[in-house]
C-alpha positions as CSV (number, residue, x, y, z in Angstrom):
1,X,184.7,-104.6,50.4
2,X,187.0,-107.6,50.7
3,X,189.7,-108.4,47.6
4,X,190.1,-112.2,48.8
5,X,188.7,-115.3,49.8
6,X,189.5,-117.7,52.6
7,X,189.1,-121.6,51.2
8,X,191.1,-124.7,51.9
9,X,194.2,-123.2,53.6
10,X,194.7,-120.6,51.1
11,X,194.0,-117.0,50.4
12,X,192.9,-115.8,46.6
13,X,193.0,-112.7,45.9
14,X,191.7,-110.3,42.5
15,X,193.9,-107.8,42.1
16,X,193.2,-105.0,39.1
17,X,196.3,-104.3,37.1
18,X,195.3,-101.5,36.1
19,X,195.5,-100.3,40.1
20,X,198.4,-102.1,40.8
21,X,200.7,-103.0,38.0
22,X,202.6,-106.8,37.7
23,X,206.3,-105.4,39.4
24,X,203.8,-104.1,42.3
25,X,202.5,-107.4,42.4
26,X,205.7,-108.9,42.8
27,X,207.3,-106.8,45.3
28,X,203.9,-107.0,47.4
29,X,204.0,-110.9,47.2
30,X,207.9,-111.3,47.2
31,X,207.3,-110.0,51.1
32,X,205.4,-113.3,52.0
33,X,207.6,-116.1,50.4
34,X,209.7,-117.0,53.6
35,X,206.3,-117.9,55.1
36,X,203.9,-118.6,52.6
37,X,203.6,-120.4,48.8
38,X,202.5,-117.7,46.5
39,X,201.0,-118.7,43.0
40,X,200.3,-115.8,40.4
41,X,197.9,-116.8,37.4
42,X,195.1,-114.8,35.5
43,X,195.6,-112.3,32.6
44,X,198.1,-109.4,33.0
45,X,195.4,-107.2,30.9
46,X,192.2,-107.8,33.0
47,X,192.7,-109.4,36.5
48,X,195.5,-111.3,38.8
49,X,194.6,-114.1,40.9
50,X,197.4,-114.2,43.8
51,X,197.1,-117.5,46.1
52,X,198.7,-117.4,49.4
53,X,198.7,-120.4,51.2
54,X,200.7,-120.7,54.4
55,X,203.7,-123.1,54.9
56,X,202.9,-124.0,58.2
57,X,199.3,-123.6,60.3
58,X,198.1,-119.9,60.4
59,X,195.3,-119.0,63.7
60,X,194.2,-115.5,61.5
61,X,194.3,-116.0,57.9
62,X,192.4,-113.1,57.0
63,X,195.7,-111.2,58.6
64,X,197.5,-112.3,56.4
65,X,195.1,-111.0,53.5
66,X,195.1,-107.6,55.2
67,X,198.8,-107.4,55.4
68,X,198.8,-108.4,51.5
69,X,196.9,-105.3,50.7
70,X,199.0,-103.0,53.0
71,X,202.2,-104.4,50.8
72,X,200.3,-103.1,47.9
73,X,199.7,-100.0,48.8
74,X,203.3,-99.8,50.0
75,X,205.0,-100.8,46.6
76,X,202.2,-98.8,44.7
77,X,203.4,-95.8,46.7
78,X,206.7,-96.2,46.3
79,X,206.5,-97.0,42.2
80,X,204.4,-93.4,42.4
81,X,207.2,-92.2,44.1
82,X,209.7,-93.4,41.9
83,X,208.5,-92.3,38.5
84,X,207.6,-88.7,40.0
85,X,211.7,-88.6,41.0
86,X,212.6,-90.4,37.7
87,X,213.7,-87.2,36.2
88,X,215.9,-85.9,39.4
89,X,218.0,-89.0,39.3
90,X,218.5,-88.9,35.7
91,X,220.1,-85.0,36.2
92,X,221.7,-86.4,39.8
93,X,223.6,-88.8,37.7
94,X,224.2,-86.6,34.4
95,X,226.0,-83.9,37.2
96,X,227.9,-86.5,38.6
97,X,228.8,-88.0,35.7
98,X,230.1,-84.5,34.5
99,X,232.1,-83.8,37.5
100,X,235.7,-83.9,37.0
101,X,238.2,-87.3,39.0
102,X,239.5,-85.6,42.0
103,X,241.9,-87.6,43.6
104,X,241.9,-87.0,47.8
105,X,245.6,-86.6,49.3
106,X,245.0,-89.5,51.5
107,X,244.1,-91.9,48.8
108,X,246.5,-95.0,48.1
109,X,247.3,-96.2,45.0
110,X,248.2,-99.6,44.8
111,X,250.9,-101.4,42.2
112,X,249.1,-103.6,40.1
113,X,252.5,-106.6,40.7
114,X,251.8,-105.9,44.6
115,X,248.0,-107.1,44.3
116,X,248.9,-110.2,42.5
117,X,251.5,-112.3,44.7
118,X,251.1,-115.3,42.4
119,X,253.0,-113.0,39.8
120,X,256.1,-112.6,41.5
């Protein structure tokens, strides 16, 4: 079962957004822009057709495709990841946000009239 199609220099590819939401998408083709032109088109609701045509002359195109599909699994795995730890980073940051200023003996404070030498 094969998501693209090889035609005049270019890859298309369906991709289901219901699978593999739009900011998976982009990180997934955001990978391939130093080497390729990527064009997105289709309807966010139903299906997104992702060309990838090559800047410069590719031997194995359908590499290319397969790599595609491994970057979205990749960012679909990480997004998983990422709303299942959603709630641990929001109490990480409410604890550190809580925590009290401490002020290390070894710290520096700087004068204000010492960082600016145009004020003198």
């Amino acid at each position: 079962m094969e998501n693209f199609e090889i035609k005049d220099g270019s890859i298309f590819f369906s991709v289901n957004p219901k699978i593999y939401p739009m900011d998976v998408i982009f990180s997934a083709a955001y990978v391939f822009t130093d080497k390729n032109y990527i064009i997105l088109d289709g309807n966010p609701e139903e299906e997104i057709v992702v060309e990838i045509k090559p800047k410069e002359k590719v031997e194995d195109m359908g590499k290319i495709a397969m790599e595609f599909n491994n970057e979205l699994v990749n960012y679909g795995a990480y997004a998983v990841q990422a709303a299942r730890n959603a709630h641990l980073r929001h109490i990480i940051m409410q604890k550190v946000l809580q925590m009290p200023a401490t002020i290390h003996a070894h710290s520096k404070f700087v004068n204000l009239s010492d960082a600016k030498p145009w004020k003198r």
